[in-house]
C-alpha positions as CSV (number, residue, x, y, z in Angstrom):
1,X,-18.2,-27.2,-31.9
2,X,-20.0,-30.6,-32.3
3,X,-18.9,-34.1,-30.3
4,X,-19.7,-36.6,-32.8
5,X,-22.8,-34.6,-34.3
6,X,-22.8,-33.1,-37.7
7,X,-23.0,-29.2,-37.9
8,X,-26.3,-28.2,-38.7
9,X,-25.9,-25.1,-41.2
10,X,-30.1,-22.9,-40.4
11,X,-28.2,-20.1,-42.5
12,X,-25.0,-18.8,-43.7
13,X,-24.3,-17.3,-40.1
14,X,-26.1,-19.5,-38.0
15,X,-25.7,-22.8,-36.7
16,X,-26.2,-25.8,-34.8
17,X,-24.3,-28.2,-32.8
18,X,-23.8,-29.5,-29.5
19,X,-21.0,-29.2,-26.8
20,X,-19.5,-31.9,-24.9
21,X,-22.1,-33.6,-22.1
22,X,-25.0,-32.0,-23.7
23,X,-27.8,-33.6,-25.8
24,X,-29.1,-30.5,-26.7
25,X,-28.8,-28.1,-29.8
26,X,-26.5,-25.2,-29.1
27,X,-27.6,-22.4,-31.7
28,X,-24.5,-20.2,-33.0
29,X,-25.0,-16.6,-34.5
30,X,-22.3,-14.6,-36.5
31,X,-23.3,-10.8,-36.0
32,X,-22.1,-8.4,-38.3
33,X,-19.1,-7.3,-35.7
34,X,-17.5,-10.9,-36.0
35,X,-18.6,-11.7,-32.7
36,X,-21.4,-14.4,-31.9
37,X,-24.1,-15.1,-29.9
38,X,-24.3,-19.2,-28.6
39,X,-27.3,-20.2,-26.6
40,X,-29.0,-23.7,-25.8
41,X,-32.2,-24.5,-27.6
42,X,-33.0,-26.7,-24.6
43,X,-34.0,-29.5,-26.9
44,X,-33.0,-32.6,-28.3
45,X,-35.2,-32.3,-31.0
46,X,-33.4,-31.0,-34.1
47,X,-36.9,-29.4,-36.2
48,X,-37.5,-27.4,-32.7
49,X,-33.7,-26.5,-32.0
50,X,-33.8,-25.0,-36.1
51,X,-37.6,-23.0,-35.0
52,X,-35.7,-21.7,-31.6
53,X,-32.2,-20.8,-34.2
54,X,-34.4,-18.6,-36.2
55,X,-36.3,-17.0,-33.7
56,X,-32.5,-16.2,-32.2
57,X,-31.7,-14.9,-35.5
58,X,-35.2,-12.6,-36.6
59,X,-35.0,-11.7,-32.2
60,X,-31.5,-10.6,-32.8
61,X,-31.7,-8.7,-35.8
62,X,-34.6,-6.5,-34.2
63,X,-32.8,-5.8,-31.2
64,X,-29.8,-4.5,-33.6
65,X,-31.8,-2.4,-35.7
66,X,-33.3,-0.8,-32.8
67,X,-29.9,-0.1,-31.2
68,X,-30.4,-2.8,-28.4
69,X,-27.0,-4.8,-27.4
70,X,-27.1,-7.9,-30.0
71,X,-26.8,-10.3,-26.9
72,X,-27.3,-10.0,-23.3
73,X,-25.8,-11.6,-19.7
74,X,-27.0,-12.6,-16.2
75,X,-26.1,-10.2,-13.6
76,X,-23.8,-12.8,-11.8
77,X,-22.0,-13.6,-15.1
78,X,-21.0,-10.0,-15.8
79,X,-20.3,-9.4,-11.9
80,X,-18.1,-12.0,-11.8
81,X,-15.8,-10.3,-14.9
82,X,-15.8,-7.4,-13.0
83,X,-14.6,-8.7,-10.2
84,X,-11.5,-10.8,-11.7
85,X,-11.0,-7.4,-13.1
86,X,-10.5,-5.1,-10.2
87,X,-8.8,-7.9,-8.2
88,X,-6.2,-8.1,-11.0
89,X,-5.4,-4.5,-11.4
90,X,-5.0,-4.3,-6.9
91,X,-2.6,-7.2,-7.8
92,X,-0.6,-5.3,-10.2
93,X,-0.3,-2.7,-8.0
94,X,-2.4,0.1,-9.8
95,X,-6.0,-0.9,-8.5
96,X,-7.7,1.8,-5.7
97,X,-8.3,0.6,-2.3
98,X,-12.0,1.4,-3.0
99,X,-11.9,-2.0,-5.2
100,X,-11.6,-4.0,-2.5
101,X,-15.1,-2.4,-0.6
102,X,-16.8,-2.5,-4.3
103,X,-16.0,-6.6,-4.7
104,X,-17.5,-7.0,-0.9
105,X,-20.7,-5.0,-1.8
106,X,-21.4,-6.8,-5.3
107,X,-20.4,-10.4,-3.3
108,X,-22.5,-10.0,-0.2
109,X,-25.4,-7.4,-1.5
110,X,-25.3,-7.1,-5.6
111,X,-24.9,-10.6,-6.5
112,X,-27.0,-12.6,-4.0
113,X,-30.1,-10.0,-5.5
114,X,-29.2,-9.8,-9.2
115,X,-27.6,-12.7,-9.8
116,X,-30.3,-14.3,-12.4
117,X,-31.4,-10.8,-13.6
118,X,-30.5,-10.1,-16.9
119,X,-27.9,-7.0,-16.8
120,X,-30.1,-5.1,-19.5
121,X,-33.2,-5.2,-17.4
122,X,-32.1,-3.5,-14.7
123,X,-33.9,-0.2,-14.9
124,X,-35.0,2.1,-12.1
125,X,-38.2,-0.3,-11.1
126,X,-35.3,-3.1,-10.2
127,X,-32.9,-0.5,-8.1
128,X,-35.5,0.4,-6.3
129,X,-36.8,-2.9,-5.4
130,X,-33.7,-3.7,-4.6
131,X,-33.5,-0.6,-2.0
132,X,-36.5,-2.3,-0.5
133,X,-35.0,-5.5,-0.3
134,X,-31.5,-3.9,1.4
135,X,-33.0,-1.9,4.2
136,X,-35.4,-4.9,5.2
137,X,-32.1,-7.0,5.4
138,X,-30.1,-4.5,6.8
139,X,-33.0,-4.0,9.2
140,X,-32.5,-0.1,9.0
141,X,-31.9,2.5,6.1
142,X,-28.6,2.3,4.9
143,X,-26.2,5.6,5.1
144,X,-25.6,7.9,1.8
145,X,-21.3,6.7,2.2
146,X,-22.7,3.1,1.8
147,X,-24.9,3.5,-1.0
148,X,-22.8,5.7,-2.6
149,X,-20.1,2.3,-1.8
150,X,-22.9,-0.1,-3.8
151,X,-23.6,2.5,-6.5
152,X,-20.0,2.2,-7.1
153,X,-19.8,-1.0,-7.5
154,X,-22.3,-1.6,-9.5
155,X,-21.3,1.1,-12.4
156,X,-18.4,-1.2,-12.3
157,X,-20.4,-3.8,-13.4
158,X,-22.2,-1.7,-15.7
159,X,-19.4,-0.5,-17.5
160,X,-18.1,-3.8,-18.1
161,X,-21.4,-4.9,-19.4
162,X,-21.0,-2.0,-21.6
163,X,-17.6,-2.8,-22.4
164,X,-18.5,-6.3,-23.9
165,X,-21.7,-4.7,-25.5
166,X,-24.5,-6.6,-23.4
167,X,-26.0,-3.2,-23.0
168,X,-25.7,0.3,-24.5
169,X,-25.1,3.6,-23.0
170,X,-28.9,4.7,-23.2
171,X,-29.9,1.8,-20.9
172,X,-27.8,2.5,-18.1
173,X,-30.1,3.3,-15.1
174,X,-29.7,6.3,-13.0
175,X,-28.1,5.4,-9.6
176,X,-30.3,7.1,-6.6
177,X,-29.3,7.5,-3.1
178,X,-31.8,8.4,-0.4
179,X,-29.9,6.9,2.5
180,X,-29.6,8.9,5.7
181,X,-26.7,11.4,5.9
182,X,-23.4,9.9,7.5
183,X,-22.5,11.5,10.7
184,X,-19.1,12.0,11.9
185,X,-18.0,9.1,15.0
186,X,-17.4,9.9,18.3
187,X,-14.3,11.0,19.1
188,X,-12.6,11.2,22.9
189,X,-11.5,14.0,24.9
190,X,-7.8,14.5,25.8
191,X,-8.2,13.4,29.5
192,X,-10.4,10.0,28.1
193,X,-7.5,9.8,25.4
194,X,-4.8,9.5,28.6
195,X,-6.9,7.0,30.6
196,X,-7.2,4.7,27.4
197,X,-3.3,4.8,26.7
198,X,-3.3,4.5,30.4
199,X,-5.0,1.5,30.9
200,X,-3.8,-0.5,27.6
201,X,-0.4,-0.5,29.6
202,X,-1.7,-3.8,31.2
203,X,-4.6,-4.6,29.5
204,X,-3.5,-7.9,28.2
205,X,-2.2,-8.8,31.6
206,X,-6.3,-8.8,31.9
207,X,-7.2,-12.0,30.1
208,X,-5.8,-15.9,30.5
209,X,-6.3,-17.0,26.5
210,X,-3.3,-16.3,24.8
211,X,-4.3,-15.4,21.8
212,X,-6.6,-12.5,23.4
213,X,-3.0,-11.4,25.1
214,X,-1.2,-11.2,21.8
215,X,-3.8,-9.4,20.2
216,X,-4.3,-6.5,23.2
217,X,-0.6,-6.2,23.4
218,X,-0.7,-4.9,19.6
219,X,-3.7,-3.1,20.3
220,X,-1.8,-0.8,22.8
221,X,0.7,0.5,19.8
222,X,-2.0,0.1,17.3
223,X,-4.1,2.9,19.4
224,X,-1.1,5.1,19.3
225,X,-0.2,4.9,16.2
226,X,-4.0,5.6,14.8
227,X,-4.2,8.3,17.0
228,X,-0.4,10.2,16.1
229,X,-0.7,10.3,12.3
230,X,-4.6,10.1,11.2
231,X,-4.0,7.1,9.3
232,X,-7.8,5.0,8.8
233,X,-8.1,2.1,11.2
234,X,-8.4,-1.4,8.5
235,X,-7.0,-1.5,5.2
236,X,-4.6,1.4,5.7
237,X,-3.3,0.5,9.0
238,X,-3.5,-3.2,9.0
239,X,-2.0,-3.2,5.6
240,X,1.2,-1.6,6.2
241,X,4.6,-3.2,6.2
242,X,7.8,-2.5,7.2
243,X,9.0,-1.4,4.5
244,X,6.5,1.4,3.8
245,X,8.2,3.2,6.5
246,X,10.8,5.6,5.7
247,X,12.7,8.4,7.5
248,X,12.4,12.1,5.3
249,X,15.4,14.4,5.8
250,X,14.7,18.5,5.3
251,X,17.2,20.9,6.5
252,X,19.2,18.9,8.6
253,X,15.7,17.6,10.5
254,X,14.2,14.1,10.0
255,X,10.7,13.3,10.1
256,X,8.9,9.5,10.3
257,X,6.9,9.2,6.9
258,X,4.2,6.6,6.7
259,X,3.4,5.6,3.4
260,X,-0.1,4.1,3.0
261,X,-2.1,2.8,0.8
262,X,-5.6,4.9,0.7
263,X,-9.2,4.8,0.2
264,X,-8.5,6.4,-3.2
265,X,-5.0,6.5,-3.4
266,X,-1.6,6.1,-2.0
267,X,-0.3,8.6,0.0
268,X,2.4,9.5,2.5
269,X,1.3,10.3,6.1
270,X,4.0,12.7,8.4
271,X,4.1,10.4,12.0
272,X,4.3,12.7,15.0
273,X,8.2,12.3,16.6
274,X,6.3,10.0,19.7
275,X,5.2,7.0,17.0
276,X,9.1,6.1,16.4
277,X,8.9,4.7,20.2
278,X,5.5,2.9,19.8
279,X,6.6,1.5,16.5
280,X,10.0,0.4,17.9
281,X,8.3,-1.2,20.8
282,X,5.8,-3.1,18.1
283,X,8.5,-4.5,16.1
284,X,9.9,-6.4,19.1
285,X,6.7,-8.6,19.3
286,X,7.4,-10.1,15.9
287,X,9.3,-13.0,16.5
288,X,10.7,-12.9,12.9
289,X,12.3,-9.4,13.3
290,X,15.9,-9.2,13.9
291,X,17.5,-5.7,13.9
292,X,19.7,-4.0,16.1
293,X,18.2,-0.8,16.3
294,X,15.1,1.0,14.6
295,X,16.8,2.1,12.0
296,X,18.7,-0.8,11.0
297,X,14.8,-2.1,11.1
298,X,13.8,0.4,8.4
299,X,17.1,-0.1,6.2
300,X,16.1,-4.0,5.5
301,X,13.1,-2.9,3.9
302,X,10.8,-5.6,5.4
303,X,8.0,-6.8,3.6
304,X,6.5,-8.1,7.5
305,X,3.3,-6.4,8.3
306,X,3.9,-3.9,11.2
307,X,1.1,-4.9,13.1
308,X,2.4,-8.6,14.4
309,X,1.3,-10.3,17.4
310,X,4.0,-12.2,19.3
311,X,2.4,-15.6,17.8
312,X,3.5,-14.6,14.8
313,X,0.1,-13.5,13.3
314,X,-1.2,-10.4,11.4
315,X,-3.7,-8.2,13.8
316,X,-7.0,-8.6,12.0
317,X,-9.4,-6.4,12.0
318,X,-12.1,-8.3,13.9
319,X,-9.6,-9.2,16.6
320,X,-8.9,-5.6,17.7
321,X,-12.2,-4.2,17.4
322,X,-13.8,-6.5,19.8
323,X,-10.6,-6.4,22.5
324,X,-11.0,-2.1,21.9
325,X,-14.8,-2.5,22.4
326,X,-14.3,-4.5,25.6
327,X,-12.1,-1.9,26.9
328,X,-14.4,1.1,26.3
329,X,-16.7,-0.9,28.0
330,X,-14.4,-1.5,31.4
331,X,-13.9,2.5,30.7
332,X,-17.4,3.1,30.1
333,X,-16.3,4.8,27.2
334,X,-18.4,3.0,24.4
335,X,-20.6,6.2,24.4
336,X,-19.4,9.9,24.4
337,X,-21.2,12.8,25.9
338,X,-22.5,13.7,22.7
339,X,-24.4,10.6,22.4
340,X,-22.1,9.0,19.8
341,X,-20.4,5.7,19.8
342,X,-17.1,5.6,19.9
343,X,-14.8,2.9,17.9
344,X,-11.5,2.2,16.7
345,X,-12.1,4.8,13.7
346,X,-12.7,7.3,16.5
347,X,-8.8,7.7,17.0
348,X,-8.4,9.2,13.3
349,X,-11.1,11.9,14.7
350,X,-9.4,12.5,17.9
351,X,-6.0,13.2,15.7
352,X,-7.9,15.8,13.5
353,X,-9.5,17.4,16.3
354,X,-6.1,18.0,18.0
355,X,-4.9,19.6,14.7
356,X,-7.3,21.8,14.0
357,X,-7.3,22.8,17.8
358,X,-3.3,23.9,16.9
359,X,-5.0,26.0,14.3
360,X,-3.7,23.5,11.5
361,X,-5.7,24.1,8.5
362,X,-8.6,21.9,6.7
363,X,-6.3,22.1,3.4
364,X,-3.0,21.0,5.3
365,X,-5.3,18.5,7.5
366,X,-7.0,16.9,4.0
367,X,-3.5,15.8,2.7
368,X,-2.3,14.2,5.7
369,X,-5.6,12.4,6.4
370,X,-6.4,11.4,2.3
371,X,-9.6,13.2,3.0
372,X,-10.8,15.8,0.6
373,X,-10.9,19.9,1.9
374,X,-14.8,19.1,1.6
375,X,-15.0,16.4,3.4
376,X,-12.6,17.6,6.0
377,X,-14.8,20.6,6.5
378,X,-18.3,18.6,6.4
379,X,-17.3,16.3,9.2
380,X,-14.4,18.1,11.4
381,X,-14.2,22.0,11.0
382,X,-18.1,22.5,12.2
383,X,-16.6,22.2,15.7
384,X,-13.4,24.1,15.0
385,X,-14.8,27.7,16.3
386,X,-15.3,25.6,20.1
387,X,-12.0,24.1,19.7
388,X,-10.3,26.9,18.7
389,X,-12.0,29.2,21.7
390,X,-8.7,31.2,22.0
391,X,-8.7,32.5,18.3
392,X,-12.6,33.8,18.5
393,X,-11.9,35.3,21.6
394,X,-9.3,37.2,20.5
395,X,-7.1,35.7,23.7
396,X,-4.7,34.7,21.5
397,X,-4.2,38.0,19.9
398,X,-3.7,39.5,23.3
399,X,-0.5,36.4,24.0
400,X,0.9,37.2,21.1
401,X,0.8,41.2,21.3
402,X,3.9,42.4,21.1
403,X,5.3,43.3,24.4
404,X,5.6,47.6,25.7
405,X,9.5,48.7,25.1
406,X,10.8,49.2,28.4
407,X,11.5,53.1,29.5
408,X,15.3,52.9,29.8
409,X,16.7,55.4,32.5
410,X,19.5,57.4,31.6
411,X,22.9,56.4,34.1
412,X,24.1,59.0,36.3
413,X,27.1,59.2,33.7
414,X,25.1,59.9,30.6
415,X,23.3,62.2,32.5
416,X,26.5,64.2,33.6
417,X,28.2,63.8,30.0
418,X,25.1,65.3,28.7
419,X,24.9,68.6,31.3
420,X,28.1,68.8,30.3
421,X,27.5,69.2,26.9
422,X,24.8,71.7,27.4
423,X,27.4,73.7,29.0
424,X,25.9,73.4,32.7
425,X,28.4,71.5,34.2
426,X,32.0,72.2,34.8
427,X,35.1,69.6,34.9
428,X,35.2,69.5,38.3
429,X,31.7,69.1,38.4
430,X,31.9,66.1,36.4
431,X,34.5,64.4,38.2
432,X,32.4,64.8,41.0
433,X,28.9,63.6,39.5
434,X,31.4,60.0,37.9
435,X,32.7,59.8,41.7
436,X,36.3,59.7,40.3
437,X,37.1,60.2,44.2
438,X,35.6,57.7,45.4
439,X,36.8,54.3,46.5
440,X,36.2,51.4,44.2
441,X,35.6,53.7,41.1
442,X,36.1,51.8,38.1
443,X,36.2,53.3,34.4
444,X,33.7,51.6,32.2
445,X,34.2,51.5,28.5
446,X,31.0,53.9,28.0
447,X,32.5,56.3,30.3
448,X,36.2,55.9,28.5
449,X,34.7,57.0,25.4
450,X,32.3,59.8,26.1
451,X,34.9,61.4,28.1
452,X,37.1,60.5,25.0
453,X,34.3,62.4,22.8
454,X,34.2,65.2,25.5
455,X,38.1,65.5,25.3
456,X,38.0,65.4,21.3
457,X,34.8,68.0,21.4
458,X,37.5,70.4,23.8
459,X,34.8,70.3,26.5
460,X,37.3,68.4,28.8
461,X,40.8,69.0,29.0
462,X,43.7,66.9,29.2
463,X,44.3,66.4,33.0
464,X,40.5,66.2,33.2
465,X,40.8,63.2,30.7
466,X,43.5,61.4,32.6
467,X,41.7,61.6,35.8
468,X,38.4,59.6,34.4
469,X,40.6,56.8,32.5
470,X,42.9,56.4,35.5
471,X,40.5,57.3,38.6
């Protein structure tokens, strides 16, 4: 569109003009799609702005004949539409988590390397210079999980680039990943599990800055919470509201459900019956909150986050890491016996390892967690046979062995009835052996009705009869 300037026509579908604030030639070009290429000529000059239109036009058609994208884009440009578009589908509601770990990789690691490449050029020669460039800023190899995270993200990019067609399917690079194998985190041992439960109690009494207060007083029901349903410290945690809590009824029982919002999808996380407390006691630090009782709390359907300090502000992330840090270090817990470091992420190990110690499975375990089986047996069931010591020992086989029956011994009365029966004992024999004579006899209802049987079987007679019902 020109300001002021004539259109220039080169050709029937090319063109040239100039935008608003520009003295230069803009050269237009109608493919064969409909769609058009526009680039600057970077002159003022109209006989070189026409040489640089057809070299646009002869450059373009080669590229089309030899099934190259017509037109290209910076890396920055096409990152940028696929960011607007993940960020609009998490706002509708139907975006992954993921997205949100993609746009932070292209934003502080994609874009800041790519940004002026063209999107077509990158090849395998670029990713792996780009590898180069990441572990010398990173200042150590990265882990598979986080190039696998950056891979991610930029197929995203990719496929929009495809989408818009500033590259074709043949020029999309093959993503590599060479990073070290993740390991799973440190996780804490039952007695180290009390002691930090323990000591969060009056942990916030610790400190004079108020804000550091607030936050440590959270962190107590954050830690148990993370550690009684598996739920991922961050997004999923942090994220939830109040109305994402729900009771579940199932023959005549309730159970706390946690609805969260996963890594890869939303999911709904069982609570164990002690979180109803913690969460109870977390809703009174929200000065907003008004409700009567905990249930009242979950019938308004709150859209508060749960995780509230007393000032009124969401727990972030950075905050309660570096108050749980400080207090592994007054623990000297920051390091486990195993040599690992311990975090905030270790409570979501510490609740797996306490299930499959109960001899919950991997499959049951992977739903609960959002984990897949896979994942759940590449990072928690390799410890399973120690934690599960009774199984492999066959201990538990010998608890749950099914007691000996106990030898009953016949009573002096079936005994006698029986003799009697056999024809070796007489009726006055038997009044003798029942002690019919004897003070303080009393008739029984077994005796009543074997001597009943006896008397019906004519091995007793009448008077014989009388004597053992009346004594």
């Amino acid at each position: 569109m020109s300001y002021g300037t004539p259109t220039f026509f080169v050709h029937k579908k090319l063109k040239l003009d100039k935008r608003r604030g520009s003295d230069s030639w803009y050269v237009r070009l109608t493919l064969e799609n409909g769609k058009r290429v526009v680039k600057s000529t970077k002159t003022e000059d109209l006989e070189l702005a026409t040489e640089r239109a057809w070299e646009l036009y002869h450059d373009t058609k080669a590229r089309v004949r030899n099934n190259l994208p017509a037109q290209t884009r910076k890396f920055k440009h096409v990152a940028v539409h696929a960011i607007r578009r993940m960020q609009a589908e998490l706002d509708e509601g139907v975006g992954k988590q993921a997205y949100k770990d993609y746009n932070s990789a292209l934003r502080r690691w994609l874009i800041p390397y790519f940004a002026d490449t063209d999107v077509a050029k990158i090849d395998l020669a670029a990713l792996k210079a780009f590898d180069t460039w990441r572990t010398k800023r990173n200042k150590k190899p990265f882990s598979q999980s986080g190039i696998n995270n950056h891979n991610a993200a930029l197929n995203r990019v990719l496929d929009e680039a495809e989408l818009n067609g500033w590259i074709v399917k043949a020029m999309r690079p093959t993503l590599l990943n060479k990073g070290t194998k993740s390991e799973s985190r440190g996780s804490f041992t039952d007695a180290e599990y009390k002691q930090i439960y323990t000591a969060l109690r009056t942990w916030h009494k610790k400190t004079h800055n108020p804000k550091a207060a607030a936050t440590r007083e959270v962190l107590r029901n954050y830690v148990l919470f993370l550690a009684n349903t598996g739920v991922r410290h961050g997004t999923e945690a942090l994220g939830l509201r109040w109305r994402d809590i729900t009771w579940h009824e199932n023959k005549g029982e309730r159970y706390l459900v946690v609805n969260v919002d996963g890594k890869t999808r939303k999911r709904a996380a069982v609570a164990r019956d002690t979180v109803e407390g913690y969460l109870h006691r977390q809703s009174g630090l929200n000065p907003t909150i008004r409700a009567a009782s905990f249930d009242v709390l979950l019938s308004q359907r709150s859209a508060e986050y749960v995780f509230v300090t007393r000032l009124g502000d969401v727990a972030n992330i950075f905050n309660l890491n570096r108050a749980f840090n400080a207090l592994l270090d007054a623990l000297d817990f920051k390091t486990g016996a195993d040599g690992k470091t311990r975090t905030l992420y270790s409570l979501r190990h510490y609740y797996a390892t306490r299930d499959l110690k109960r001899g919950v499975t991997t499959h049951v375990l992977s739903k609960q967690m959002g984990n897949s089986t896979a994942m759940v047996d590449r990072f928690y069931s390799k410890v399973s046979p120690i934690l599960n010591a009774d199984i492999h020992s066959g201990r538990d086989m010998l608890k749950k062995a099914k007691p000996k029956p106990k030898v009953v011994q016949p009573s002096v009365a079936d005994f006698a009835f029986d003799m009697l029966t056999s024809g070796k004992l007489d009726d006055a024999e038997l009044l003798a052996a029942l002690g019919v004579h004897r003070d303080g006899y009393v008739v029984t209802e077994d005796i009543a009705i074997k001597a009943l049987a006896a008397k019906q079987s004519e091995l007793i007679n009448g008077d014989t009869l009388m004597r053992i019902l009346n004594g």
